[in-house]
MARGUDREN-574393 format. One record per atom (N, C-alpha, C): x, y, z; residue in three letters. Coordinates in Angstrom, 2 decimals. Example, Ala and Ser with C-alpha at 12.3 -4.5 7.8 and 13.67 -1.06 7.14 Angstrom:
BEGIN
+---------+---------+---------+-----+
|      xx |      yy |      zz |   r |
+---------+---------+---------+-----+
|   13.19 |   -5.69 |    7.80 | ALA |
|   12.30 |   -4.50 |    7.80 | ALA |
|   13.20 |   -3.30 |    7.80 | ALA |
|   12.85 |   -2.25 |    7.08 | SER |
|   13.67 |   -1.06 |    7.14 | SER |
|   12.90 |    0.03 |    7.87 | SER |
+---------+---------+---------+-----+
//
This chain:
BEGIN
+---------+---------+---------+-----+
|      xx |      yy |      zz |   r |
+---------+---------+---------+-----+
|   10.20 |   -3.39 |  -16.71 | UNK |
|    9.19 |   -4.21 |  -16.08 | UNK |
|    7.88 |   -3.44 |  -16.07 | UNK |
|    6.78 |   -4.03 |  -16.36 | UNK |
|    5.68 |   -3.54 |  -16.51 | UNK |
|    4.76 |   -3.54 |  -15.22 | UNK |
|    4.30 |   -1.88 |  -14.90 | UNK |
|    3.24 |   -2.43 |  -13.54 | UNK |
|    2.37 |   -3.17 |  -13.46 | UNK |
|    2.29 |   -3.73 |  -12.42 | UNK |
|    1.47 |   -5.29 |  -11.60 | UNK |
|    0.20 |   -4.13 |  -10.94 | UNK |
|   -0.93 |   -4.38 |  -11.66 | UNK |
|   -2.30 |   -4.15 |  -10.80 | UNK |
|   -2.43 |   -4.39 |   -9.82 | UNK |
|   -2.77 |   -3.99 |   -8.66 | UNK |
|   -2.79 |   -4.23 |   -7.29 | UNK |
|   -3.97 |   -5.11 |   -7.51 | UNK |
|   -3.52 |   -6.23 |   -6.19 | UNK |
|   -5.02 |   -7.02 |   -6.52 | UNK |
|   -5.49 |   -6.67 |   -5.22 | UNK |
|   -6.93 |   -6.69 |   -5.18 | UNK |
|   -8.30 |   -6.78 |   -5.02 | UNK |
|   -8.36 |   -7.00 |   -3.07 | UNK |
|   -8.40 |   -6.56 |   -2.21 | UNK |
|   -8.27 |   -7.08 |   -0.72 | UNK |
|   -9.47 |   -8.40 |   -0.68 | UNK |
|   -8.94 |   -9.13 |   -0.27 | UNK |
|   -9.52 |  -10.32 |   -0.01 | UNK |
|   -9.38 |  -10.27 |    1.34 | UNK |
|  -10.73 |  -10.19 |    1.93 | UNK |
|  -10.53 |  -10.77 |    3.83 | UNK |
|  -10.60 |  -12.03 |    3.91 | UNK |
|  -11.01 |  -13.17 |    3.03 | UNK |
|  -11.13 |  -14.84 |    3.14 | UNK |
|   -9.73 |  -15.05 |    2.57 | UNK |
|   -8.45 |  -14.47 |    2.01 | UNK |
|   -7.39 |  -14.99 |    2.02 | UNK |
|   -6.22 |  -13.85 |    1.85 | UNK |
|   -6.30 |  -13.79 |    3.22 | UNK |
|   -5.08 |  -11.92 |    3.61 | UNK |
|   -3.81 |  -12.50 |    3.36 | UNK |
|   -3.59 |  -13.78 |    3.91 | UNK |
|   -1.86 |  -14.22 |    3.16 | UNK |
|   -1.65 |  -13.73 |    2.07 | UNK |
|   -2.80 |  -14.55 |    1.08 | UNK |
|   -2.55 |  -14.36 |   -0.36 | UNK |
|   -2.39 |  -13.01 |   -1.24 | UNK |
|   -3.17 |  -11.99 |   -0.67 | UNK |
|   -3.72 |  -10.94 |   -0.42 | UNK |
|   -1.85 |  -10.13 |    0.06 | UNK |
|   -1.57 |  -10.07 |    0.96 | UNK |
|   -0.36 |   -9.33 |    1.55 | UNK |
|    0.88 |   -9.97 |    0.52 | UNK |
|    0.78 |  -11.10 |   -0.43 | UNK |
|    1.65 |  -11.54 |   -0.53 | UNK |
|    1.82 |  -10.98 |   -1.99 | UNK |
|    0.55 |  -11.10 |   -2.59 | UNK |
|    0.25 |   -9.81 |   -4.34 | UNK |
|    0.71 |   -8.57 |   -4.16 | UNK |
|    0.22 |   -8.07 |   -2.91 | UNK |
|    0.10 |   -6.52 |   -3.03 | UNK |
|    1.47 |   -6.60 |   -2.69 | UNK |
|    2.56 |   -6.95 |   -1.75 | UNK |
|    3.65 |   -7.06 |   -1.39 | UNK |
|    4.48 |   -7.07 |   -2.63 | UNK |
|    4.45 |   -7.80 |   -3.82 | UNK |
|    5.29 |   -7.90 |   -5.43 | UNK |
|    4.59 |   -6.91 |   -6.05 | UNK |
|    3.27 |   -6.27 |   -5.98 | UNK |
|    2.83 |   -5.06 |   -6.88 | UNK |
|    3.53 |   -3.90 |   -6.14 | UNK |
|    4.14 |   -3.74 |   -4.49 | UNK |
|    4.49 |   -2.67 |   -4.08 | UNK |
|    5.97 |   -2.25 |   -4.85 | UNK |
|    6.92 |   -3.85 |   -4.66 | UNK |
|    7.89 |   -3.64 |   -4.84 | UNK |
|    8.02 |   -3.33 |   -6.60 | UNK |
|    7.02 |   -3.49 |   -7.07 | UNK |
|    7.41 |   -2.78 |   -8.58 | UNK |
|    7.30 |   -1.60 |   -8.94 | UNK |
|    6.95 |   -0.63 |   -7.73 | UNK |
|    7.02 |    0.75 |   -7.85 | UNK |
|    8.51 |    1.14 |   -7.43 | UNK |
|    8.67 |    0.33 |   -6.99 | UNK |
|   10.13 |    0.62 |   -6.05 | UNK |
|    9.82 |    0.35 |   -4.48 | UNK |
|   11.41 |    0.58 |   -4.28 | UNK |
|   11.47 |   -0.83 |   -2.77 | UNK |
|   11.13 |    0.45 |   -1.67 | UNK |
|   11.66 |    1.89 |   -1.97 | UNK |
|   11.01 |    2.45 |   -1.25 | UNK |
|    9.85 |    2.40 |   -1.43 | UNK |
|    8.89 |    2.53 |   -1.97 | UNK |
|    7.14 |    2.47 |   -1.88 | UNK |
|    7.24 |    1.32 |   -1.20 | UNK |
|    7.56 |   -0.12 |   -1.34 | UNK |
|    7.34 |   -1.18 |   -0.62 | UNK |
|    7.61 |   -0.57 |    1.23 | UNK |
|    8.77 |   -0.04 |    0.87 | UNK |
|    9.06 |   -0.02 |    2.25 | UNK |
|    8.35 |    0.68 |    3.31 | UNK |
|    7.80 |    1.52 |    2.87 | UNK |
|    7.20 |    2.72 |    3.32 | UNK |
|    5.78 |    2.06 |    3.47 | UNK |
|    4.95 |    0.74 |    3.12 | UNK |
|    4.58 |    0.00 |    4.20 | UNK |
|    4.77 |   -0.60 |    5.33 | UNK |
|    6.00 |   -0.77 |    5.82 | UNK |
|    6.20 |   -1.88 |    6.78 | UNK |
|    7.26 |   -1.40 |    7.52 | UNK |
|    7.53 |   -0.22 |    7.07 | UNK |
|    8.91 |    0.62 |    8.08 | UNK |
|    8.24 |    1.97 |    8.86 | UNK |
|    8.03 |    2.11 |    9.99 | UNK |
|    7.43 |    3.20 |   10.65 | UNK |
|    8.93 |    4.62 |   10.79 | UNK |
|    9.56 |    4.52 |   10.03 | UNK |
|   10.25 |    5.57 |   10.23 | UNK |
|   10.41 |    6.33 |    8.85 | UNK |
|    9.86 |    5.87 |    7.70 | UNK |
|    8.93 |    6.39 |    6.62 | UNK |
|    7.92 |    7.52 |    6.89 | UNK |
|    7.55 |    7.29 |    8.16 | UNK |
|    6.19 |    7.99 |    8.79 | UNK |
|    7.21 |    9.54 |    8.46 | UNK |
|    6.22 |   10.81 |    7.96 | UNK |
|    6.41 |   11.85 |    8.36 | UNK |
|    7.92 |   12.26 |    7.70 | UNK |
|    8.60 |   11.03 |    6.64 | UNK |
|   10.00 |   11.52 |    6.84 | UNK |
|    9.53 |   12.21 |    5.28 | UNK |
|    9.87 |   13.94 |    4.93 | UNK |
|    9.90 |   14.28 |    4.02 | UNK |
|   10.74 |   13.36 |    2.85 | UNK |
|   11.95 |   13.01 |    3.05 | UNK |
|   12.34 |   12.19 |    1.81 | UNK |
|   12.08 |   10.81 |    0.89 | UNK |
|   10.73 |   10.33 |    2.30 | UNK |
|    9.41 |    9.55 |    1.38 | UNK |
|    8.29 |    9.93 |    0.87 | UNK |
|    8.15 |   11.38 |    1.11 | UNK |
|    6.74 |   11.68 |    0.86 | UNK |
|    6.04 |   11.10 |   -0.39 | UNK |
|    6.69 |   10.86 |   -1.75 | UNK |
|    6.63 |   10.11 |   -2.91 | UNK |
|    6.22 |    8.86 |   -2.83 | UNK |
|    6.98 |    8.02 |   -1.97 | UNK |
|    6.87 |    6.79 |   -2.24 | UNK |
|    5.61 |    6.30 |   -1.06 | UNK |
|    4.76 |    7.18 |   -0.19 | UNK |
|    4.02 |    7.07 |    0.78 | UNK |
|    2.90 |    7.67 |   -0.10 | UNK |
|    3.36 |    8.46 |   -0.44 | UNK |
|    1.72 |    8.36 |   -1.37 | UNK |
|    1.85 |    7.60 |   -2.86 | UNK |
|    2.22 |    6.91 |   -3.46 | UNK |
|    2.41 |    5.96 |   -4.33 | UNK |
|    1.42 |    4.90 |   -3.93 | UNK |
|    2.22 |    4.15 |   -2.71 | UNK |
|    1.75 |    3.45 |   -1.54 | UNK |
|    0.41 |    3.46 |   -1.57 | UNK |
|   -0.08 |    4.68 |   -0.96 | UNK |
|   -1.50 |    5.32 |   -0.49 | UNK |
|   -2.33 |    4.61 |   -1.88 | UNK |
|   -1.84 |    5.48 |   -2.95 | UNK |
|   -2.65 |    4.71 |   -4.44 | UNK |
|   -3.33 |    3.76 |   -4.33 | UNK |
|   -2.04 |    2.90 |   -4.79 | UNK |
|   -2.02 |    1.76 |   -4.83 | UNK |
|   -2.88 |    0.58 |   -3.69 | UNK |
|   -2.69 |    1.15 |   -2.59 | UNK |
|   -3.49 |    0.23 |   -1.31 | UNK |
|   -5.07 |    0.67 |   -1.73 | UNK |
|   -5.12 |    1.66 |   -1.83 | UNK |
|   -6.49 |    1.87 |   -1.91 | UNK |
|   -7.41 |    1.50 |   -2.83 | UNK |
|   -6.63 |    1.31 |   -4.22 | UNK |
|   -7.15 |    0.64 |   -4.96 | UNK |
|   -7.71 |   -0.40 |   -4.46 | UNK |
|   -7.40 |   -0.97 |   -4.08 | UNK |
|   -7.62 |   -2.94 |   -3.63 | UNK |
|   -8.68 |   -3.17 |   -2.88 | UNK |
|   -9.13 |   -1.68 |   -1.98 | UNK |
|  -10.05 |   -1.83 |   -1.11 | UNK |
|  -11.77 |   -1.41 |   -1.97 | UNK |
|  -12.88 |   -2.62 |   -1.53 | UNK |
|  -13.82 |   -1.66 |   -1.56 | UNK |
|  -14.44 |   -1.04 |   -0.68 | UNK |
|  -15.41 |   -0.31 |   -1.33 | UNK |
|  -15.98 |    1.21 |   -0.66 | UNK |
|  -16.16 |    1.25 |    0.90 | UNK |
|  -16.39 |   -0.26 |    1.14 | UNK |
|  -16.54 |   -0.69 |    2.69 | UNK |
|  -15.90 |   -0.43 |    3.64 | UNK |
|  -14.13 |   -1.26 |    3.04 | UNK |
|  -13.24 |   -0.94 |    3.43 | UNK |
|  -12.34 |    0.81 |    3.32 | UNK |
|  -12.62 |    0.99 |    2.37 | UNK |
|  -11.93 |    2.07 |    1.83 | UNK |
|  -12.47 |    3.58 |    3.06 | UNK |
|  -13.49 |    3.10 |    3.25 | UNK |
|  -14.17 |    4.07 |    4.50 | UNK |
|  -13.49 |    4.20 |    5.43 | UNK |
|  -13.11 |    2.68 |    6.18 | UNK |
|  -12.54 |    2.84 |    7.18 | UNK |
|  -10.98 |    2.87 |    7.45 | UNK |
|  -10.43 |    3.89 |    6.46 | UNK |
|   -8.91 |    4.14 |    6.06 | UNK |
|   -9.02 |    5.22 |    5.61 | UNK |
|  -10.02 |    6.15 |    5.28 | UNK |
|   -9.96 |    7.12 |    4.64 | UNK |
|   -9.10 |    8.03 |    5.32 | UNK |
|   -8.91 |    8.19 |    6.50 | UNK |
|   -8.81 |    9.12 |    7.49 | UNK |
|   -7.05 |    8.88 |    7.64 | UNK |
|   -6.44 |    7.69 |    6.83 | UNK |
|   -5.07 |    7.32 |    7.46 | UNK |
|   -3.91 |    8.17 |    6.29 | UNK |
|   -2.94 |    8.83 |    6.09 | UNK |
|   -2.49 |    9.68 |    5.68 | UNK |
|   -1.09 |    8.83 |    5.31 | UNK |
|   -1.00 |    7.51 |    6.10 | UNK |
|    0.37 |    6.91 |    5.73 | UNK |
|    0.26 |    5.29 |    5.28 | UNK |
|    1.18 |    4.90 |    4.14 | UNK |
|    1.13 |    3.75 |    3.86 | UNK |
|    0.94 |    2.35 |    5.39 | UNK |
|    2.22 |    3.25 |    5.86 | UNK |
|    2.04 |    2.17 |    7.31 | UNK |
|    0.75 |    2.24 |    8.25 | UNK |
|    0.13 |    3.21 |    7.92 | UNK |
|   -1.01 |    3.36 |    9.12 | UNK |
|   -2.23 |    2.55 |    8.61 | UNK |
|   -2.06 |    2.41 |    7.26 | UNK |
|   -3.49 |    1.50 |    6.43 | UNK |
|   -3.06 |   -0.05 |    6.97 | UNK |
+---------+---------+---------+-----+
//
């Protein structure tokens, strides 16, 4: 399976938006997916991989606007 480009953060349609980036996560693998939406990912050395994968990938999507105000977050779940 070929990687899915993260798309683009849209604040006029975050469904649509959580619902792309949600099928681009899981094509890294379900840990990277998971390691958004599971807080016990946080800090656990045996995600460190798939939390910064994560990190990538989210950040891509954001612009510079946004991307500012996340700079500072170190975990998939904390963005």
């Amino acid at each position: 399976m070929d990687f899915m480009a993260p798309p683009m953060f849209d604040v006029t349609n975050i469904d649509m938006w959580k619902y792309k980036i949600s099928i681009c996560l899981k094509t890294l693998g379900m840990h990277v997916y998971l390691a958004t939406i599971k807080k016990y990912y946080l800090g656990n050395d045996k995600y460190i991989e798939a939390n910064a994968q994560d990190l990538v990938a989210l950040k891509h999507t954001l612009s510079k606007e946004y991307l500012s105000m996340i700079s500072h977050c170190d975990s998939a779940f904390a963005v």
